[in-house]
C-alpha positions as CSV (number, residue, x, y, z in Angstrom):
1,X,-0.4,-15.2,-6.5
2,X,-3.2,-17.4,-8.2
3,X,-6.6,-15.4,-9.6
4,X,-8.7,-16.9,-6.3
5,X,-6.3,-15.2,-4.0
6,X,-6.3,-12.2,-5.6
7,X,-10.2,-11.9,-5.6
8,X,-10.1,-13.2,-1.9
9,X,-7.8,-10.2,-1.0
10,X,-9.9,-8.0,-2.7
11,X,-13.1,-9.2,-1.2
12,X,-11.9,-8.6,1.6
13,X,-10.5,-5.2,1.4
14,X,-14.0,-3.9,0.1
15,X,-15.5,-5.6,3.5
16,X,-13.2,-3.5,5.0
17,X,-14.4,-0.3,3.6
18,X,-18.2,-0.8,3.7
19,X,-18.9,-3.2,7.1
20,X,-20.3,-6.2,8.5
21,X,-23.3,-5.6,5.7
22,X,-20.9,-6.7,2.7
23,X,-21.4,-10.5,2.7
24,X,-20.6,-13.1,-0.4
25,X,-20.7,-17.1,-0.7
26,X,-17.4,-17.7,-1.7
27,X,-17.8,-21.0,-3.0
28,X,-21.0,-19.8,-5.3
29,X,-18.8,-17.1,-6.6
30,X,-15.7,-19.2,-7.1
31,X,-17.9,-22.1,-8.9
32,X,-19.5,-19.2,-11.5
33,X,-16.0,-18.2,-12.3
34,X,-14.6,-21.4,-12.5
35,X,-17.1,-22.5,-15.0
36,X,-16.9,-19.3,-17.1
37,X,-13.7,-19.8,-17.4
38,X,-13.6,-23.1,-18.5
39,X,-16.4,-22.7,-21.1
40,X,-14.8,-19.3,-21.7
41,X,-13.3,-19.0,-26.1
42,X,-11.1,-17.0,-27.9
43,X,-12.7,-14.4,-30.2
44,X,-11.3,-16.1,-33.2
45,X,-14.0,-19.5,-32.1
46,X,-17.2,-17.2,-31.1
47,X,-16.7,-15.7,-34.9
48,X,-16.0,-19.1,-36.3
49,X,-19.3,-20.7,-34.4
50,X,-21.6,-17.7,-35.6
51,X,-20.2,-18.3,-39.2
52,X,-20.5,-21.7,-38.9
53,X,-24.0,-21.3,-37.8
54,X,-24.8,-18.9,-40.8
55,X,-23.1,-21.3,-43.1
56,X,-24.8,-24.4,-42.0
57,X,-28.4,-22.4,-42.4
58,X,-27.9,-21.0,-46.0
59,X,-26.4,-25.2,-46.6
60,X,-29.6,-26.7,-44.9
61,X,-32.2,-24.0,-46.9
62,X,-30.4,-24.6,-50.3
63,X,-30.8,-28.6,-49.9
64,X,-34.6,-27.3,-48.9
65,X,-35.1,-25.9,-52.0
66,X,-33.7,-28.2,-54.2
67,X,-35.2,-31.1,-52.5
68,X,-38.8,-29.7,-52.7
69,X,-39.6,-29.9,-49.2
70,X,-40.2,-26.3,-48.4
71,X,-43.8,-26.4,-49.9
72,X,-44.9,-27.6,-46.8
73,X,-45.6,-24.7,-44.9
74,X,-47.2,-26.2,-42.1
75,X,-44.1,-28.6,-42.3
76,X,-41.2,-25.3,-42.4
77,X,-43.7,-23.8,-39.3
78,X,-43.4,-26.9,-37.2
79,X,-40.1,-27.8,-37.6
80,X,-38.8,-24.2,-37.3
81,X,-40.4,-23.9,-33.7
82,X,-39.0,-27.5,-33.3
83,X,-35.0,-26.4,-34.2
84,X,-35.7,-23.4,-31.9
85,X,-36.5,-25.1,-28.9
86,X,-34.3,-27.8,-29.7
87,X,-31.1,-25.4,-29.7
88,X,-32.6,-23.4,-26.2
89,X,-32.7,-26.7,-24.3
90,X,-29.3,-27.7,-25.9
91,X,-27.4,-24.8,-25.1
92,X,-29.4,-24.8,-21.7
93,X,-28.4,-28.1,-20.5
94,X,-25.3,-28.6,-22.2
95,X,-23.0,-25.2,-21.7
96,X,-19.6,-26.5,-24.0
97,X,-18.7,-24.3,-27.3
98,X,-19.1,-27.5,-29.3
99,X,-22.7,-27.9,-28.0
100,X,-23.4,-23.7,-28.7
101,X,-22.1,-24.0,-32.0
102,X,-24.5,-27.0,-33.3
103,X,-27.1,-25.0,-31.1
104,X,-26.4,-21.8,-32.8
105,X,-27.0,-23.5,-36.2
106,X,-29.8,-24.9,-35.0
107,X,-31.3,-21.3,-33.9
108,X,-30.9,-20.0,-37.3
109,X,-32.0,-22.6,-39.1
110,X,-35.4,-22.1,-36.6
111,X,-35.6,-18.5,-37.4
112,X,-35.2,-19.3,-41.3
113,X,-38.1,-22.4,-41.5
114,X,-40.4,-20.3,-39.4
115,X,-40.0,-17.1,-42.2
116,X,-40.6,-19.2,-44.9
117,X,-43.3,-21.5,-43.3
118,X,-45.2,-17.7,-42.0
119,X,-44.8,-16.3,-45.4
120,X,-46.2,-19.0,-47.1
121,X,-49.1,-18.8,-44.7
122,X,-49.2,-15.3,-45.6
123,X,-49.4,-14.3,-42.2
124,X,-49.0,-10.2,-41.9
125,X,-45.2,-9.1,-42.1
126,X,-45.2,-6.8,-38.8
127,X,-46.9,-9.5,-36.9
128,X,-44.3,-12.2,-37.7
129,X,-41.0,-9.2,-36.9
130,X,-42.8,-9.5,-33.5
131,X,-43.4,-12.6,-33.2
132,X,-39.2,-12.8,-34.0
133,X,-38.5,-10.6,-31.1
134,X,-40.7,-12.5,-28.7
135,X,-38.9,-15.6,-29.3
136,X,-35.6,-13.9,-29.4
137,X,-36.6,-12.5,-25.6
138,X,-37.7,-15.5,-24.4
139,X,-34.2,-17.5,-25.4
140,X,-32.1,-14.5,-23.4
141,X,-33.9,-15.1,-20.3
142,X,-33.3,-19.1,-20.8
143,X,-29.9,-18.9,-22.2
144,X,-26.7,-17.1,-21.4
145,X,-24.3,-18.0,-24.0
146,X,-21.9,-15.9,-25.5
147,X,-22.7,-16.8,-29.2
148,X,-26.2,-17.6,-28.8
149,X,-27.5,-14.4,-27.1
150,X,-25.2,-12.2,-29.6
151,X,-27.6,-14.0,-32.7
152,X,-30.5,-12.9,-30.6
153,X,-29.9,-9.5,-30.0
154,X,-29.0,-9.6,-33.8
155,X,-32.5,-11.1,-34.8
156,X,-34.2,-8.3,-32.6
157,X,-32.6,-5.4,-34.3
158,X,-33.1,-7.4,-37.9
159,X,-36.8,-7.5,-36.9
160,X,-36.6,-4.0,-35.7
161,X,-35.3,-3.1,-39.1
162,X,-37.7,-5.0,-41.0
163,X,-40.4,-3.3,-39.2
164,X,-39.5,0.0,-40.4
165,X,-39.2,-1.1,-44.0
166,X,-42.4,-2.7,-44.3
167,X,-44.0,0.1,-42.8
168,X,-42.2,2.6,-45.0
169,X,-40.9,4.5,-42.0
170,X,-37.8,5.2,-43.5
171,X,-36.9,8.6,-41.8
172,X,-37.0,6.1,-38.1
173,X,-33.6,5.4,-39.1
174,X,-32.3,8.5,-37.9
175,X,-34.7,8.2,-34.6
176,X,-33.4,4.8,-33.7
177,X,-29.3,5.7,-34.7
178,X,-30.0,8.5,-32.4
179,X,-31.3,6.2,-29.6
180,X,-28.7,3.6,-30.6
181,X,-25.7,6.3,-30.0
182,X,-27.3,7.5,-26.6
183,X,-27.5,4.2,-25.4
184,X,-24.5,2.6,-26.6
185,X,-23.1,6.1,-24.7
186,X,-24.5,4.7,-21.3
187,X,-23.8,1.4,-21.8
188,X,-20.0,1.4,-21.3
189,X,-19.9,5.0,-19.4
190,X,-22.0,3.5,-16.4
191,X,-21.6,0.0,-17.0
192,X,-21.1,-0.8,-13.4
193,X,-23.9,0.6,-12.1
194,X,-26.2,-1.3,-15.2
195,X,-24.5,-4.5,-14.2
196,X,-25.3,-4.2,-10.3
197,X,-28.9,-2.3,-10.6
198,X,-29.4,-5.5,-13.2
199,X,-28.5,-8.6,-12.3
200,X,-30.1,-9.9,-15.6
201,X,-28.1,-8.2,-18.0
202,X,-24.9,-8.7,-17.0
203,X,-25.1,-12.7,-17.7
204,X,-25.5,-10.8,-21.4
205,X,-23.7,-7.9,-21.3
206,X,-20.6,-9.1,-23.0
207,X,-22.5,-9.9,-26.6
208,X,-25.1,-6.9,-26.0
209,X,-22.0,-4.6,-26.2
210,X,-20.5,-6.1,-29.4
211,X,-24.2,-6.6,-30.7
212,X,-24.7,-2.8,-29.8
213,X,-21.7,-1.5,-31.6
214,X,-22.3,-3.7,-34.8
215,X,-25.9,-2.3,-35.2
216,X,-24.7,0.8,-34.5
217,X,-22.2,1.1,-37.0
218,X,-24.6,-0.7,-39.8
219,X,-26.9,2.3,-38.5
220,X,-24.2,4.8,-39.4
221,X,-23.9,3.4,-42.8
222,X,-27.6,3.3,-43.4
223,X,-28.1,7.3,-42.4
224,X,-24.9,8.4,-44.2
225,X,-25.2,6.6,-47.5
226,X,-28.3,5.4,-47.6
227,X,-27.7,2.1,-49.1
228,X,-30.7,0.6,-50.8
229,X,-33.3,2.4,-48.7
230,X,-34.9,5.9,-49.2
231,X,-33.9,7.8,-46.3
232,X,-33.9,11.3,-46.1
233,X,-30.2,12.4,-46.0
234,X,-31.7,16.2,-45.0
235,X,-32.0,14.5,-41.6
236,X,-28.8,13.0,-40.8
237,X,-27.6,16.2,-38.9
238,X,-29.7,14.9,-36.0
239,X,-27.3,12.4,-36.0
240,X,-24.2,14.0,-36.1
241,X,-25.3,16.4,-33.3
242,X,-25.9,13.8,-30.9
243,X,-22.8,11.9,-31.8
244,X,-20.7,15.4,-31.3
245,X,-22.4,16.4,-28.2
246,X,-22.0,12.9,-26.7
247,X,-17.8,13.4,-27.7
248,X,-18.1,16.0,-26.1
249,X,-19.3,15.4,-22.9
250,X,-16.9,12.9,-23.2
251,X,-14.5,15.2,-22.9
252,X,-16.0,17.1,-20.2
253,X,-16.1,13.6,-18.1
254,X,-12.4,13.3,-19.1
255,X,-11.2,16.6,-18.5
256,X,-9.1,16.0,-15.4
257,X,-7.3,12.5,-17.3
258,X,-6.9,15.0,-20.4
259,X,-5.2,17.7,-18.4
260,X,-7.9,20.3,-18.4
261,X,-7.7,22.4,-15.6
262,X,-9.5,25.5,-16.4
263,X,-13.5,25.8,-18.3
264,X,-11.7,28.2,-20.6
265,X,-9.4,25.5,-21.7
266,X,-12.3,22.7,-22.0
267,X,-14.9,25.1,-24.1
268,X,-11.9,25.3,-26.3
269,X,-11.2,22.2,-26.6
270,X,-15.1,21.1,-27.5
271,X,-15.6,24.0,-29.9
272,X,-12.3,23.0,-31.4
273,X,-13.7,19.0,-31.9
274,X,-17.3,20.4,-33.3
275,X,-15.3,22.5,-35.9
276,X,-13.6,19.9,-36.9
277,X,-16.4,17.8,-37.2
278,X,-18.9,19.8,-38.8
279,X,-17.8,19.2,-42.4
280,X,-19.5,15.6,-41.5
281,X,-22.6,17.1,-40.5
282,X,-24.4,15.3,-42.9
283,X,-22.3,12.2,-43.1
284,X,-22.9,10.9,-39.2
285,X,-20.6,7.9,-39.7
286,X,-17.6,9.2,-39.2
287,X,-18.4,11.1,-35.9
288,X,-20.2,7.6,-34.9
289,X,-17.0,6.2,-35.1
290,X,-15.0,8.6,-33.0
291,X,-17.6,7.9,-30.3
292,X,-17.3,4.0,-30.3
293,X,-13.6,4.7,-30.1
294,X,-14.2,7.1,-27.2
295,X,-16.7,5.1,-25.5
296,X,-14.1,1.4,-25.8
297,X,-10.9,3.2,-25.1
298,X,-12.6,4.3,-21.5
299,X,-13.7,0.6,-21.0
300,X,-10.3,-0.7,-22.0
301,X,-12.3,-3.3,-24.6
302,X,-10.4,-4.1,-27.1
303,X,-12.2,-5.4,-29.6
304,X,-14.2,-2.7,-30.1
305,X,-11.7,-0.3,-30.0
306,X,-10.7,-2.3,-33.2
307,X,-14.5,-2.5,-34.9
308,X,-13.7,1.4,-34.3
309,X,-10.5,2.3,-36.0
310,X,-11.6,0.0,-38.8
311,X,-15.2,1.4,-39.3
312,X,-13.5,5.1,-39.0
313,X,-11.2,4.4,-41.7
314,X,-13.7,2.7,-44.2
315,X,-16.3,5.7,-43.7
316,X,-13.3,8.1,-43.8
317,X,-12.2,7.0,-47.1
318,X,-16.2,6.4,-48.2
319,X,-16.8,10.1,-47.2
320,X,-13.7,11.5,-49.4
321,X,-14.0,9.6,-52.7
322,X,-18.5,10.2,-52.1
323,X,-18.0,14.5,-52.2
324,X,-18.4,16.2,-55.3
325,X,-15.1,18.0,-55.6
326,X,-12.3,17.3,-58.2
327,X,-9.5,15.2,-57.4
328,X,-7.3,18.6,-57.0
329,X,-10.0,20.2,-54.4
330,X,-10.1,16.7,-52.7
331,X,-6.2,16.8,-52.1
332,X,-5.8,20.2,-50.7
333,X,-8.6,19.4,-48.1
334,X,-6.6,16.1,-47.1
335,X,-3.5,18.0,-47.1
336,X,-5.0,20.8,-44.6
337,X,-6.6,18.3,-42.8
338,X,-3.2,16.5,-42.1
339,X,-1.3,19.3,-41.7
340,X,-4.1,20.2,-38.5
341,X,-4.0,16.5,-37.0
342,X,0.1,17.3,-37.0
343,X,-0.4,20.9,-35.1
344,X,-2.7,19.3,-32.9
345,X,-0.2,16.2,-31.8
346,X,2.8,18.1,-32.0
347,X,1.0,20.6,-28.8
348,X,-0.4,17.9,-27.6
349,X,2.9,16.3,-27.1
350,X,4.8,19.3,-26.2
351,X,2.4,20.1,-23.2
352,X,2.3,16.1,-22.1
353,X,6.3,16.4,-22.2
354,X,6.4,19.8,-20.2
355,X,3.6,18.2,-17.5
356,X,6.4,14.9,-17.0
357,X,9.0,17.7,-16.5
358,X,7.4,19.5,-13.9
C-alpha cells in the first residue's frame, strides 16, 4: 500500500469519527507532502550545509581581513544587510538543499558583515543583539527551511546570550536554563496540540526542537561548570529542581506505560529517582540530560534521543573526574552506583517477565 493510500484511509477514518465538519483539500495536502518530500535530506546533508555555511563565513571574513576591506564600515553594514536579504529571497524562491546551502552561507556571512560594520560604528552592544533577533524573526516568518530556520533560532539565543553578558547578568543563566527545560518539557509532551493551535510553528517545528535541545544542553554546561563566565554555582539547585520535578511528572504521565498501578508504588518510584539524583543538585547537567532523554524517547525522535545519551555521558564523566575526592573515594561511589543501576534492572526485569507471564 503506497504512503497516499494510507493517508487517504486514514483521512477518512477520522471523518468517520468526528462528522460531516472534518473537511480537507486533498490535492493541497498531497502537493505539501510531495514537495517536502522531495526537498526532504538526510541528517548527515543538513549538518554538512550548516558547516558548510560556518566554514565558508570564517573563509570569506579571513580573506576580509587580509585584503583590507573591512575598514569600511559603512561598506561591512551595507553589504551585510545585502547577503541577508539576498539568502531570504533565495531560499524563498528557490526551495532545493543546493540553493539553502549557498543561502545559508550567505546568512552568516550577513550576520558576521553587519557585527563588524555596527561595531565599527560603535553602535550600543544591546541594541545591535536586538537588532540580530529582529532580523532573525523576520526570516522565520519568510522562510521555512530546515537549515535556514535552525541558524536563526541559533542567532536568537546567541543574541540572547550576548545580552546577558554585556549586561553582566550572569546569575539569568539559571532563569533562562529554567525556562529552557520547562519549555523544551512542553514542546514534545503536547506537541500536537502546539502544532494544531499554531499553524506557524509547525512549518518550523522540526529545527526549533533540535535548536531547543542544543541550547539547552550548552545551558547545562554553562550552569554546571561555568565555563568562562562568572555564574553563581550556589544557584544551580534551581536547576536541578526543575529538571527532577519535570522527570518526575514524567513519570507520573507514564505511570500506566511503566506499570504503576497503585500512588504508593509511583511516590516510590519518584522519591526513589530524586535520591538518586540529589548528589547532582548542584551539577544540573546531568539531570538535564535524563530529561531530554525522557522527553525524545516519548516522541520516538531519534536524534535527540542520541544528543541525549551522548550529552549524559560527557557530563557524567565531567561530573566524576570535577569532585574533590581521591581516586579511591571516587571508585567506591562508581562501584555503589553500579551495583544500584544492576538492583534496579534486575527488578525491573523480573517484574516485566512476571507481567508477560500472567
Amino acid at each position: 500500500m503506497g504512503k497516499q493510500q494510507q493517508i487517504k484511509e486514514f483521512l477518512l477514518d477520522l471523518k468517520d469519527k468526528e462528522g460531516d465538519a472534518f473537511v480537507w483539500n486533498e490535492e493541497v495536502l498531497f502537493a505539501e507532502i510531495e514537495q517536502k518530500t522531495s526537498n526532504n535530506s538526510t541528517l548527515a546533508i543538513k549538518v554538512l550545509s550548516i558547516f558548510g555555511g560556518l566554514l565558508a563565513t570564517l573563509a570569506f571574513l579571513a580573506f576580509l581581513f587580509i585584503s583590507g576591506l573591512n575598514d569600511s564600515a559603512f561598506g561591512l553594514v551595507f553589504f551585510g544587510i545585502l547577503f541577508i536579504v539576498l539568502s531570504i529571497i533565495g531560499s524563498k524562491m528557490y526551495n532545493r538543499i543546493v540553493i539553502d546551502t549557498s543561502a545559508i552561507s550567505l546568512y552568516t556571512i550577513g550576520y558576521a558583515l553587519l557585527a563588524f560594520g555596527l561595531s565599527q560604528m560603535h553602535l550600543e552592544e544591546t541594541l545591535c543583539c536586538f537588532l540580530f533577533i529582529v532580523i532573525a524573526f523576520v526570516a522565520l516568518n519568510i522562510v521555512s527551511s530546515y537549515v535556514f530556520s535552525f541558524i536563526s533560532f541559533l542567532i536568537i539565543f546567541s543574541s540572547v546570550i550576548a545580552i546577558i553578558n554585556i549586561n553582566d547578568l550572569y546569575n539569568a543563566y539559571h532563569l533562562i536554563t529554567l525556562v529552557n527545560a520547562i519549555s523544551l518539557f512542553y514542546l514534545f509532551q503536547y506537541e500536537s496540540i502546539i502544532m494544531v493551535k499554531f499553524r506557524k510553528i509547525s512549518f518550523h517545528y522540526e529545527p526549533l526542537r533540535i535548536a531547543m535541545i542544543c541550547s539547552f544542553i550548552f545551558m547545562l554546561y554553562l550552569v554546571s561548570t561555568g565555563f568562562i563566565f562568572h555564574i553563581s554555582f550556589s544557584l544551580s539547585f534551581i536547576s536541578s529542581i526543575a529538571n527532577i520535578l519535570l522527570i518526575s511528572y514524567f513519570i507520573y504521565l507514564a505511570k500506566e506505560t511503566l506499570n504503576i498501578v497503585t500512588n504508593s508504588v509511583l511516590i516510590w518510584t519518584v522519591l526513589a529517582v530524586a535520591l538518586l539524583l540529589s548528589p547532582t543538585i548542584y551539577y544540573p547537567a546531568i539531570s538535564g540530560s535524563i530529561l531530554i532523554m525522557l522527553c525524545c524517547f516519548r516522541s520516538n525522535y531519534k536524534t535527540g534521543f542520541s544528543i541525549g545519551v551522548l550529552s549524559l555521558i560527557y557530563f557524567i564523566s565531567q561530573f566524576y573526574y570535577d569532585l574533590y575526592y581521591t581516586l579511591l573515594i571516587k571508585s567506591i561511589l562508581m562501584f555503589t552506583i553500579g551495583i544500584i543501576f544492576l538492583i534496579c534492572y534486575f527488578i525491573t526485569n523480573k517484574k516485566l517477565m512476571n507481567n508477560e507471564n500472567n
